[in-house]
Structures are given as structure tokens and as C-alpha cells.
N, C-alpha and C positions, 0 to 999 in steps of 0.2 A: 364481754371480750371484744378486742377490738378485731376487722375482720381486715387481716393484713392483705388480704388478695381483690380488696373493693376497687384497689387500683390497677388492679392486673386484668381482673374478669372479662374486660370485654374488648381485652387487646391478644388475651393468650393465647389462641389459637392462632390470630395473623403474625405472632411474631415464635410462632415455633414449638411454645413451651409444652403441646399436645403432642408433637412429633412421635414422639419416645412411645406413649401409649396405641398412637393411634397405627404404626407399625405395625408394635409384636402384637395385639392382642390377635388379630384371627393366625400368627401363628401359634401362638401361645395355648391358644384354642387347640389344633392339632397335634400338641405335643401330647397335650390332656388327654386330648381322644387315642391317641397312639400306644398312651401307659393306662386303658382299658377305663378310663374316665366316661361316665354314662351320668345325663341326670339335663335340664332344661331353666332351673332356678337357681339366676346365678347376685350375686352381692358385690355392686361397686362400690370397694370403701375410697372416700377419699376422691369421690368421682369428677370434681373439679366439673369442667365445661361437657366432660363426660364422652369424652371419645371410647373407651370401652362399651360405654352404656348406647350408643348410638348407633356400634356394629353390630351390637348383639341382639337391638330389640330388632336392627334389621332382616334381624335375620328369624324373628319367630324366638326368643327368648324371651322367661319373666324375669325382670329386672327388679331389684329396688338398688337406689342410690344412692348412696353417704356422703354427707360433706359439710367440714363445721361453718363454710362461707355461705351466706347466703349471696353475693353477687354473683358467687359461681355459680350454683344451685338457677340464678335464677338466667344464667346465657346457657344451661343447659334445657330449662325447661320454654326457651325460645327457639332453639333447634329444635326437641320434640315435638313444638307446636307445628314449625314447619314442613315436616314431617309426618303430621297428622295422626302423631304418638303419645300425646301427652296422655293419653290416658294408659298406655301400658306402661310407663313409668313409675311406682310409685319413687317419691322425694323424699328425703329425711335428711333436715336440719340435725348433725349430729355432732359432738366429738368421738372422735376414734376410741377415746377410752372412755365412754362414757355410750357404750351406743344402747339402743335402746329394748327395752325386753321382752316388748313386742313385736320384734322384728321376726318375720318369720322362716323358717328352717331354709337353708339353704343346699345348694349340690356343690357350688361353688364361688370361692370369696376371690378375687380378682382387687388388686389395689396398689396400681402401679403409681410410682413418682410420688409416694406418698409417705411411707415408714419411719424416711430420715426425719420428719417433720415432729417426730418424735422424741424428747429431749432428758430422755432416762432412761433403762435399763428397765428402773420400774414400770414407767408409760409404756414400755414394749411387752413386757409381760402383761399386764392389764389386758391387752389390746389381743395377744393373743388368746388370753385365757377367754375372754370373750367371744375371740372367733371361732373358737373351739368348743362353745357351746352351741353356736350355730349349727352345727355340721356333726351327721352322720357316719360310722366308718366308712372308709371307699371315698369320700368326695375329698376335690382338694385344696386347696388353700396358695394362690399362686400372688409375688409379690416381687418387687425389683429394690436394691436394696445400693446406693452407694457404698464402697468398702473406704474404709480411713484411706489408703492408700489412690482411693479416686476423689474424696473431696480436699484433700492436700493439696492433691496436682491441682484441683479448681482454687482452692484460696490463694496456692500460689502465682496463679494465674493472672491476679492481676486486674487492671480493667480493662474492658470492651465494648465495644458498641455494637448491641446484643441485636438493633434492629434501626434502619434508614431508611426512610421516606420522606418525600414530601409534606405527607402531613403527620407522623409521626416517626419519633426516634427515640431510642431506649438504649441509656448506658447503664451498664452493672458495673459493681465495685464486689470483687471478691477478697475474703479478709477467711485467716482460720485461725482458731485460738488451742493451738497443741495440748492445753491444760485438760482442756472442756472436750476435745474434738468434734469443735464446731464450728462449722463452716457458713458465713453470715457473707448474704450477696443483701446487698444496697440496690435499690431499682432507684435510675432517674427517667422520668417520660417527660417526655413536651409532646403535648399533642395539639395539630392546630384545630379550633372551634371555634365554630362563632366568628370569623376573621380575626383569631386573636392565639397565639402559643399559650396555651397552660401547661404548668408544670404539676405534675404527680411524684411523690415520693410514697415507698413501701419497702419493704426488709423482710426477710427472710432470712430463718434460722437449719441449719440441714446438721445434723447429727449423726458421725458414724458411729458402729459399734466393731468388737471382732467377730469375726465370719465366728467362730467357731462357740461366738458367746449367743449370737443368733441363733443357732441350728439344737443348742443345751436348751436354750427358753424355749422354743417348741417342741423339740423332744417331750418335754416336760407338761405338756398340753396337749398329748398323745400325735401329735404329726410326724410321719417320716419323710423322710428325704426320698423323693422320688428321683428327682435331676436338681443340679443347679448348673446354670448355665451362665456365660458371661452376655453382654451386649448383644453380641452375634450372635448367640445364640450356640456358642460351642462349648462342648462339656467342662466342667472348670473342678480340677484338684484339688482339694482343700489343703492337701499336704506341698503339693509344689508349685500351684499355679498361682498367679497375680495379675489382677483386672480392676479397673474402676468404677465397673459397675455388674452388679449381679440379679439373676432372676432364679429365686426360689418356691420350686417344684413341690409342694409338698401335699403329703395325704392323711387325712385322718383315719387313725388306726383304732380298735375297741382297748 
């Protein structure tokens, strides 16, 4: 498989794309501990360059870390080194729906910026059913989730110049295909090396679903809805509310 993110890996952090994670996660952490969330072993799926993974072993957490890239996989395990952590990370080359069965028992599954990467209904169920055998009653299962109504606004969005500098710049092309509800950004990089601009191209596919078809497939894999929250972090209505992106609270129940 080809690894769409070999061209990203060692620019995503300077051009933002960890933001999102690298925020909520110690609040996301408190929300946990707030709704009587207790436990030390937690699961980044989808860990990318691994900004959750690098707050949490800061802080005295056992981690393992998922991620079908290995370029990412491998600028996160150059941060841990700098950090003098590599070894309380374990790493796992994985897919999401394919994860592996020796992975062991968790308290909680954390996999932020990750779900839309998911491109069916059935890849989501998979992927739940899987993390639902990870996990204990009581522990929870927290994930962030574009809604059709947030990556619309993104494909209709257009293009932009996502990052400028001197020696690099990154333009996206956002595109959405109402059929599929998929939302396909274009990466263009030049980055200068060597005394010379190289160009990088890579794509990305982002898939909504409806809230409410989300919250059925884990029902369905014994999780409850503890909160779901939008961006900010404020309570969000399933019945009346609308946001472009959501973060799903949820617990595993017996």
C-alpha cells in the first residue's frame, strides 16, 4: 500500500496539521477523569507524528501507538528518542481495521484526526468492533470526527495556501464528491534542498458519515455516549445542534 503521508511526515507538525490533536488531548484527558474515568494504559490509534502519544508518556502513561504510515511512525519515534522515551513507546505498523491481536488490553483508545480516513461504513464498524475488544467496561473510547456538514464547508472551500516560508510552501486543493461524501484535499509542497525547490505531491481522502449513523455502530459494539462535544469543546445536540467537527466521548459498557 502506498504510504500517502511519506510526503507529509516530516513537515506536519511545522505546518499545523498536529494542532487539532495536540490542544484537546490533556483536555480531553480531564473530561475523562471528570466522568470518573480511571486506568494508566492508554491506545493511540492513528498516532501520526504522535502528539497525543508524547503528552501522555510525558506525563507517566503506557502507551502503544498505531499507524498504517511508516514515515510517520518513524518522526514520531525521533521525537521519543529526543525525549529519551523510546523505549516506553511501544510502535505498531498497523491498519485501523486490521489492528493486531496482540495488542494489549487497554483503559483507553484516544484517535484523534483519524476516523474520516476511513472510507465505509463497513471500515468503521470493523474498526470499532475491534476497539471494543480492547477494552474493559468503564474505560473509554474518545475520537474526533468531521460531520458531512464540516467537510462540505472544507471541499467547498476551495484552494489555499496551507503554509509559506522561505524554504517551504504548501498549497491544498479541496474538492468533495456529494455522491461518495468525500472529501479529497490535493497537497502541493516545494520544499527548498540541497540549493534546489523540490516538488512533493500526496492526496488525501476524508469521509463523512451521519452523526447518528456513528453513534448506531457503536451502540452496537457495547459503547455509550458519555458527551459529545463540538471543537470547543461545548456540548453538541444531536437533535438541534450543527458543527463541523465533533469529539466522541464514549464508554464501554458490559
Amino acid at each position: 500500500m502506498t504510504d500517502q503521508y511519506a510526503a507529509l511526515a516530516s513537515i506536519y507538525d511545522r505546518i499545523g496539521m498536529n494542532q487539532f490533536a495536540r490542544m484537546h488531548t490533556p483536555q480531553l484527558l480531564t473530561i475523562a477523569q471528570q466522568n470518573e474515568w480511571l486506568g494508566r494504559r492508554i491506545l493511540d490509534l492513528g498516532c501520526g507524528t504522535g502528539a497525543p502519544t508524547l503528552w501522555f508518556v510525558s506525563k507517566g502513561y503506557s502507551i502503544q501507538a498505531v499507524d498504517r504510515s511508516p514515515a510517520m511512525l518513524a518522526e514520531l519515534e525521533k521525537a521519543l528518542v529526543e525525549m529519551g522515551q523510546r523505549h516506553s513507546v511501544q510502535l505498531i505498523e498497523a491498519d485501523l481495521r486490521e489492528l493486531p491481536t496482540a495488542l494489549d488490553p487497554v483503559d483507553m483508545v484516544i484517535s484523534l484526526d483519524t476516523m474520516n480516513a476511513l472510507e465505509s461504513l463497513r471500515d468503521l464498524e470493523i474498526t470499532f468492533k475491534r476497539i471494543s475488544e480492547l477494552m474493559a467496561p468503564d474505560k473509554f473510547f474518545i475520537f474526533d470526527m468531521y460531520t458531512i456538514e464540516g467537510l462540505t464547508q472544507r471541499g467547498l472551500s476551495g484552494d489555499d495556501m496551507a503554509f509559506n516560508a522561505d524554504d517551504l510552501v504548501v498549497f491544498r486543493q479541496n474538492t468533495y464528491d456529494y455522491e461518495r461524501s468525500i472529501c479529497t484535499v490535493d497537497y502541493h509542497i516545494f520544499k527548498h534542498e540541497d540549493g534546489e525547490w523540490q516538488r512533493h505531491y500526496t492526496q488525501r481522502h476524508l469521509r463523512a458519515y451521519p452523526v447518528q449513523a456513528v453513534i448506531t455502530l457503536l451502540k452496537r459494539y457495547q459503547f455509550e455516549v458519555v458527551q459529545v462535544l463540538d471543537a470547543a469543546l461545548r456540548p453538541f445536540d444531536l437533535m438541534t445542534s450543527h458543527a463541523p467537527r465533533l469529539i466522541y466521548i464514549m464508554k464501554k459498557v458490559a
